[in-house]
C-alpha positions as CSV (number, residue, x, y, z in Angstrom):
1,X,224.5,80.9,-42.5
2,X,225.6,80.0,-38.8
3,X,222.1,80.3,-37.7
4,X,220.5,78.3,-40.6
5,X,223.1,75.8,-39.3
6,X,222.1,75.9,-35.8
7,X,218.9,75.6,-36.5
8,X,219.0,72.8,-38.5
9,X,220.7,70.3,-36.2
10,X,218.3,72.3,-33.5
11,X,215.9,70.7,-35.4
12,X,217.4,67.6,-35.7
13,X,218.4,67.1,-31.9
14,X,214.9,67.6,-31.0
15,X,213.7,65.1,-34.0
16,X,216.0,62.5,-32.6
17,X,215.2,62.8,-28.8
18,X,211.0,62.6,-29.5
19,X,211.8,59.7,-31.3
20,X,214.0,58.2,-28.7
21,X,210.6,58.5,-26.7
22,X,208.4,56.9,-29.1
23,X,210.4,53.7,-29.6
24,X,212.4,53.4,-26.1
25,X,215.9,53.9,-27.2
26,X,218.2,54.6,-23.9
27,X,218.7,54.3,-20.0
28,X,216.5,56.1,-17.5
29,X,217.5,56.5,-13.9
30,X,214.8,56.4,-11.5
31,X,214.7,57.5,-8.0
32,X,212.7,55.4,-5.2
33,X,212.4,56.9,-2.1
34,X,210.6,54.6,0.6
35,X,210.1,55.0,4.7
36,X,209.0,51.0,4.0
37,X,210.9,47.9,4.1
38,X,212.1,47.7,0.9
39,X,213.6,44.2,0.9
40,X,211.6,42.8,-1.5
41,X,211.4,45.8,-3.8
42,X,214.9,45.6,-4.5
43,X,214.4,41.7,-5.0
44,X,211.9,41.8,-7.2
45,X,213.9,44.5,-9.6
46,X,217.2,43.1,-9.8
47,X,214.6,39.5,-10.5
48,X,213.9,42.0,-13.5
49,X,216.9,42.3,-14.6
50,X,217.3,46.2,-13.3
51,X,220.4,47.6,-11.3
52,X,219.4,48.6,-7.8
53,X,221.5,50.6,-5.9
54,X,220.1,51.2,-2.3
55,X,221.3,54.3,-0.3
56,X,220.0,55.2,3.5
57,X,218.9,58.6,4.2
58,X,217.2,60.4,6.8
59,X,213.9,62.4,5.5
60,X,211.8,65.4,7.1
61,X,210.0,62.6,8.7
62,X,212.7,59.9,9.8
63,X,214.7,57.4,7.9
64,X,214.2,56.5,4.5
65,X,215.4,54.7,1.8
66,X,216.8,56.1,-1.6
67,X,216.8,53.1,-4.4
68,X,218.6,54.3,-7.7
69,X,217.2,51.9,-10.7
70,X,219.1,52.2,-13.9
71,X,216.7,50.9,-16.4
72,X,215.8,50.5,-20.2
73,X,213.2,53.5,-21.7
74,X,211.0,50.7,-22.8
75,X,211.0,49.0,-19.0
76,X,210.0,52.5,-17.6
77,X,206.3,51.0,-16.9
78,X,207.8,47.9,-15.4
79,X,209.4,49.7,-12.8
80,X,206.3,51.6,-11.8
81,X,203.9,48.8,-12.1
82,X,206.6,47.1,-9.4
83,X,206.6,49.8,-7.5
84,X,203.2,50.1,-7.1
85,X,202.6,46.8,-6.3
86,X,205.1,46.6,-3.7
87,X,205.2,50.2,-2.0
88,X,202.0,51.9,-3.2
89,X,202.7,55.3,-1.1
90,X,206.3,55.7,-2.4
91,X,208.0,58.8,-3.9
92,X,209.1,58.9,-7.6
93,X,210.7,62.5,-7.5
């Protein structure tokens, strides 16, 4: 009985989180790290509409920065078309 339960809202869970893919229901966090100047980066997403946060770090290979971008499932692609755009040879971890 327990594990009939289980399974079921196993089931369920795993239902609810491939349709929260499909349609773009929730927050992402996305990690930035850049050795660039990344200025106009961070303009360009907050112009979007996307929380930056911007952290300094030292890498293996000098100073870098770490941008944190809170933003909507569905504006996943708008991020990384930015990014691209901007900072072609950056990290997404």
């Amino acid at each position: 009985m327990l594990y009939c339960l289980c399974r079921r809202l196993f089931n369920r869970n795993i239902t609810w989180c491939k349709y929260r893919e499909k349609v773009g229901l929730g927050a992402q966090l996305i990690r930035i790290i850049t050795n660039k100047q990344s200025q106009k980066l961070i303009e360009a997403l907050r112009a979007a509409n996307l929380g930056v946060t911007e952290l300094d770090a030292v890498g293996s290979q000098g100073p870098v920065k770490i941008l944190l971008v809170v933003a909507k499932r569905k504006d996943i692609g708008k991020v990384l078309g930015l990014v691209n755009e901007l900072h072609g040879s950056s990290s997404l971890p």
